[in-house]
GUPAVO-726531 format. One record per atom (N, C-alpha, C): residue in one letter; x, y, z. Coordinates in steps of 0.2 Angstrom, whole numbers, plus 5000, padded with zeros to 4 digits. Example, Ala and Ser with C-alpha at 12.3 -4.5 7.8 and 13.67 -1.06 7.14 Angstrom:
2
A506649725039;A506249785039;A506649845039;S506449895035;S506849955036;S506450005039;
This chain:
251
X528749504593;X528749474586;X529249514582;X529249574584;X529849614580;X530449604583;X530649594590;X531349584593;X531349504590;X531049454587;X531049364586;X531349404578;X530849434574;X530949464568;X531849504567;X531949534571;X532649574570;X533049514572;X533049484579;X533649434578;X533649364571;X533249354571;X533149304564;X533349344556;X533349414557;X533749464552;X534449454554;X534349474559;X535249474559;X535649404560;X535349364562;X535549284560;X535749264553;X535349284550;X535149264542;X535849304540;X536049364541;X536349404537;X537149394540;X537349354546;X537849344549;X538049274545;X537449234543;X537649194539;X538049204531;X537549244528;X537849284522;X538549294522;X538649334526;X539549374528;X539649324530;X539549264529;X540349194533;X540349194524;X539749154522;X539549114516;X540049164511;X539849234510;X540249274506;X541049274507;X540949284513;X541849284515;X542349184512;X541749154512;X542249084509;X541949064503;X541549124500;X541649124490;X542049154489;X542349214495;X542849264493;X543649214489;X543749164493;X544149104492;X544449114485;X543849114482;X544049074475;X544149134471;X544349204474;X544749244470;X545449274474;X546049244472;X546649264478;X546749344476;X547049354482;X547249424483;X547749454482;X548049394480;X549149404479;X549449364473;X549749414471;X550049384463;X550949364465;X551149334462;X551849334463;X552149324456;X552749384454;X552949414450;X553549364447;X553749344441;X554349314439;X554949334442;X554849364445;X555549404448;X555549364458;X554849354459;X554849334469;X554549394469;X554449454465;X554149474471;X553149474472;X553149484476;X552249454480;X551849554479;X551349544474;X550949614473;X550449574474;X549949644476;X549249624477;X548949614467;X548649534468;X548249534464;X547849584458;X547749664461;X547249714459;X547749734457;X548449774457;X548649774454;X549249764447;X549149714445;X549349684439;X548749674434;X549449714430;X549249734423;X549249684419;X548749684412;X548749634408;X549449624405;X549549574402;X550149554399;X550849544405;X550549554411;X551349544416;X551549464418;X551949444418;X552149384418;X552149364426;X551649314425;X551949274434;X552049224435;X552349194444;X552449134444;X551949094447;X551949034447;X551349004451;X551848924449;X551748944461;X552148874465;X551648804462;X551948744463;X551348684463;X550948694468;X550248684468;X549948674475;X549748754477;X549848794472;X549348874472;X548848884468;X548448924471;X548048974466;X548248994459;X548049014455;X548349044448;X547849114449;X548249174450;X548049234453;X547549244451;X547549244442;X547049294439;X547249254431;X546549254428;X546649224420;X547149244415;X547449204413;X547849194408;X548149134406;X548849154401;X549049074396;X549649094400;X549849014398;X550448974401;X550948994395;X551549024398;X552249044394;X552448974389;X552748994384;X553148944381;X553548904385;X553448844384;X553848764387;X553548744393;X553048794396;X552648784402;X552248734401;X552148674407;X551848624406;X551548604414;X550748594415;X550648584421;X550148534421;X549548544428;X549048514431;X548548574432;X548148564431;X547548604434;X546848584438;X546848594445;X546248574445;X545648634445;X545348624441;X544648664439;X544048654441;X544048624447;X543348594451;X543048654454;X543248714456;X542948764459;X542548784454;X542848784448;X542348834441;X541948784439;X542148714436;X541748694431;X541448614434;X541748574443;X541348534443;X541548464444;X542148504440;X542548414436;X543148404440;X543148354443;X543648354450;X544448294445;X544248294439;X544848284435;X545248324434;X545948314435;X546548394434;X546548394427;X546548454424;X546648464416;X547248484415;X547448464411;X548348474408;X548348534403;X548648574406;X548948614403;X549648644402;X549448674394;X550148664393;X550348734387;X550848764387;X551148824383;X550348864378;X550248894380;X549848944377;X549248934378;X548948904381;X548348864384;X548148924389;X547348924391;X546948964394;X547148944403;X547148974408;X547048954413;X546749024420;X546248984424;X545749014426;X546149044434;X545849104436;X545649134442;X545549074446;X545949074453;X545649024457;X545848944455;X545648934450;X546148864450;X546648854453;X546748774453;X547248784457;X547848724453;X548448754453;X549048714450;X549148644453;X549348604453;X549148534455;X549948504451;X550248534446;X550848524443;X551348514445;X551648564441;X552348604444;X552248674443;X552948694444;X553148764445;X552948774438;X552648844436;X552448874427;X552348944428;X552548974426;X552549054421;X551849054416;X551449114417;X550849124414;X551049194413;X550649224407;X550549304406;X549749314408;X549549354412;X548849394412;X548449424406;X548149374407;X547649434401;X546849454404;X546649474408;X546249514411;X546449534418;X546149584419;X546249614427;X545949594431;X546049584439;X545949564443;X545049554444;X544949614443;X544149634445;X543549594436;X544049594432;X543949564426;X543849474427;X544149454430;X544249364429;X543749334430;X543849274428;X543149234428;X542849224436;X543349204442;X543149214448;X542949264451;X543249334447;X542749394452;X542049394448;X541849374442;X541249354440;X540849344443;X540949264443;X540549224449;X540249254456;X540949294460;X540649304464;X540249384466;X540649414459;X540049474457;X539349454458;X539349394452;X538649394451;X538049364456;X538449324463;X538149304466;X537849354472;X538549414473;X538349474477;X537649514475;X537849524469;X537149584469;X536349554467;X536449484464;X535949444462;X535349484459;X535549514455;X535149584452;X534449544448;X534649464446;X533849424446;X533249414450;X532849484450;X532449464456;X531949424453;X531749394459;X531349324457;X530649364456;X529949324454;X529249384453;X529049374461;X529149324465;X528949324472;X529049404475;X529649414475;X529949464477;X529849534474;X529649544466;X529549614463;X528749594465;X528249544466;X527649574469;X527449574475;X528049574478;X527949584488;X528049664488;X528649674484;X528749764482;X528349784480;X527849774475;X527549804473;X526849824477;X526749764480;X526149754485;X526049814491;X526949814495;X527149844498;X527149914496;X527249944493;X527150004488;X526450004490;X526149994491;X525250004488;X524950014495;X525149934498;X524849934505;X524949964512;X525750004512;X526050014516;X525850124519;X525450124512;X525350214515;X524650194516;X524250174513;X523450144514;X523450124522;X523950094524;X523750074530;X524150124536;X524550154533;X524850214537;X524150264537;X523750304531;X523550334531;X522750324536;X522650244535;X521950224538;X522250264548;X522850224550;X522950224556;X523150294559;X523150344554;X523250414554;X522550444557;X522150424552;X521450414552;X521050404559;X521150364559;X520850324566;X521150354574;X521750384571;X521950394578;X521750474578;X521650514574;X521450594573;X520650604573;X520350574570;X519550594567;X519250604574;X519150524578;X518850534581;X518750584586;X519550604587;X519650674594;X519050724591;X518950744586;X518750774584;X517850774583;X517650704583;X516850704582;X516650664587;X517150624592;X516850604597;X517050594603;X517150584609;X517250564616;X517650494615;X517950454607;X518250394608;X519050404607;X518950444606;X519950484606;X520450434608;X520550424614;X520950374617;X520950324616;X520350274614;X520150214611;X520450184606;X520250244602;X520350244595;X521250254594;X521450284597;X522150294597;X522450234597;X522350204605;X522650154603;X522450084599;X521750104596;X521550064590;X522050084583;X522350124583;X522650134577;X523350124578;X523650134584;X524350084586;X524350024585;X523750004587;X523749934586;X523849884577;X523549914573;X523249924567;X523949944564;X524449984565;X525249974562;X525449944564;X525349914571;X525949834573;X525849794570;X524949764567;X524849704567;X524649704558;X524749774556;X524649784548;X525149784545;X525849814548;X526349824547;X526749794542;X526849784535;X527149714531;X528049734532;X528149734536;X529049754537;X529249674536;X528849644540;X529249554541;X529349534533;X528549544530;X528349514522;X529149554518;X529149624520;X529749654516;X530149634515;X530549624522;X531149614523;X531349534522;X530949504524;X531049434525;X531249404516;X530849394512;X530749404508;X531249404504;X531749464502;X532449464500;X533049434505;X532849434510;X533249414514;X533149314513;X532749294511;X532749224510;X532949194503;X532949244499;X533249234492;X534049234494;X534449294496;X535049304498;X535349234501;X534949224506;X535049164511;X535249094507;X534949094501;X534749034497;X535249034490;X535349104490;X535949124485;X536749104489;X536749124494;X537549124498;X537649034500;X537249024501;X537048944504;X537348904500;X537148914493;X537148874486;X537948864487;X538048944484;X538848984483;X539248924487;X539148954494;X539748894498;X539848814499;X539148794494;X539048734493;X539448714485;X539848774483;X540148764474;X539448754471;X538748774472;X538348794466;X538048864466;X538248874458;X538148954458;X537348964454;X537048984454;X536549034454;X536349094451;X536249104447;X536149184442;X535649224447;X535149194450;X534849264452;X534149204457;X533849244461;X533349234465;X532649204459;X532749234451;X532349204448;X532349124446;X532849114444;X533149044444;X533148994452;X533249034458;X533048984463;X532648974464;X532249024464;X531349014464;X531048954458;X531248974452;X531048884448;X531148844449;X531848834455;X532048754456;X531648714459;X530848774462;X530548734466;X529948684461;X530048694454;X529548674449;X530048634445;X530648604449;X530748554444;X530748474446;X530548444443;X530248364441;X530848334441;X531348334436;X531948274437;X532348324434;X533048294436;X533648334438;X534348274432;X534348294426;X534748254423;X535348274426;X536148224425;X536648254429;X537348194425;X537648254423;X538348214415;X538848184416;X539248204422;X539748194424;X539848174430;X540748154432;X541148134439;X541148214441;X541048214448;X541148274450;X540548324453;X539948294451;X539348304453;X538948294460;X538848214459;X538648194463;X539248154465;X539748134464;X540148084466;X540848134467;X541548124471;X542148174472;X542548154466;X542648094462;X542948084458;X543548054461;X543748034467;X544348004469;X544147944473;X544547894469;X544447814471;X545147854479;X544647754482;X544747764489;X544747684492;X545047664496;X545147584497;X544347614503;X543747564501;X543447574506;X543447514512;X543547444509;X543647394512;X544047354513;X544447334517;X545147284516;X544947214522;X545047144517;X545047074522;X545447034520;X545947024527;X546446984525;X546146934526;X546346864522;X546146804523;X546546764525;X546346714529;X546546684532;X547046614532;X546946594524;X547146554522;X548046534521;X548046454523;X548746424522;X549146444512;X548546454509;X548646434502;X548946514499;X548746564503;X548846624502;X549246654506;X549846684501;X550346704506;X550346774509;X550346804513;X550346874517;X550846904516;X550846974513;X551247014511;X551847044520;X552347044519;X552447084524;X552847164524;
């Protein structure tokens, strides 16, 4: 059970490190300077001026330079698989992506500051714990030396006041394998994490394990916009040519 228990941990947690590694996505790690030249994104200070190709990332939050005029797709952040037109002095997001043309932006927060490290700050540490999870803790706290102390008990006393010594010994091995709450511990945060990364790489973010745990008491799910349920991009699903004398075929 404990070797089923540890591979199914380390399953769960190899999952995580993919899931985290393709949230990491939607914060680039390389800024390119009005000048050509390519710095690491962490370093660039607020107010530096950079470029950004059509068809890139927009390194880190800021406004678009005077006479700058683009495309934005904002689907990563907000949903909406519409490009939004931006233009001279206007806001633009970490991770979005230019869909325009070439445009000159100034930064105005740092790297570890943008709305994308946000997000995926806030999905790493999930510091929302859900109550499932603070009363498995707290349970664990309580039940975890009580049953240490029982097995301590059990395996000591008897030597002492009777001929059941080695019975009782391994009565009390027994009694930490099978009383043991490591799986309840462990499993437990590990299935909130699981359900938090899961989400992330599906573009739905999540404040915390106390918020996933309520989604399982919700009734109806209203929903506003293109870009939700639907991609927001028409698409020829069907084509029939017909066969008629009266209708002429393109060639």
């Amino acid at each position: 059970l404990f070797s089923l228990s540890s591979w199914l941990e380390a399953r769960a947690t190899h999952r995580i490190r993919l899931a985290m590694d393709a949230l990491a996505t939607l914060n680039p790690d390389r800024a390119t300077l009005v000048s050509g030249q390519v710095v690491s994104a962490e370093s660039v200070q607020v107010g530096t001026a950079l470029a950004v190709q059509e068809g890139e990332q927009f390194p880190l939050d800021g406004t678009l330079v005077e006479g700058a005029s683009t495309m934005a797709d904002e689907s990563v952040l907000t949903g909406e698989s519409k490009p939004v037109r931006k233009t001279a002095g206007q806001q633009v997001w970490a991770g979005t992506v230019n869909v325009g043309s070439y445009v000159e932006m100034v930064a105005t927060a740092k790297h570890e500051d943008s709305s994308a490290s946000k997000i995926i700050h806030l999905i790493q540490s999930y510091s929302d714990r859900a109550p499932t999870e603070q009363l498995v803790e707290r349970a664990a706290a309580i039940y975890t030396p009580l049953v240490f102390i029982a097995a301590i008990g059990l395996a000591t006393i008897p030597w002492a006041v009777g001929d059941r010594g080695p019975e009782l010994t391994r009565a009390a091995l027994v009694l930490l394998v099978v009383a043991c709450p490591c799986a309840l511990v462990i499993s437990t945060p590990i299935s909130y994490v699981c359900g938090l990364a899961n989400a992330a790489k599906n573009g739905i973010m999540i404040k915390g394990g106390r918020h996933l745990e309520s989604l399982g008491q919700v009734k109806h799910v209203c929903l506003d916009k293109t870009g939700t349920l639907t991609h927001g991009r028409f698409a020829a699903q069907h084509l029939e040519v017909l066969d008629d004398p009266g209708v002429s075929q393109p060639r």
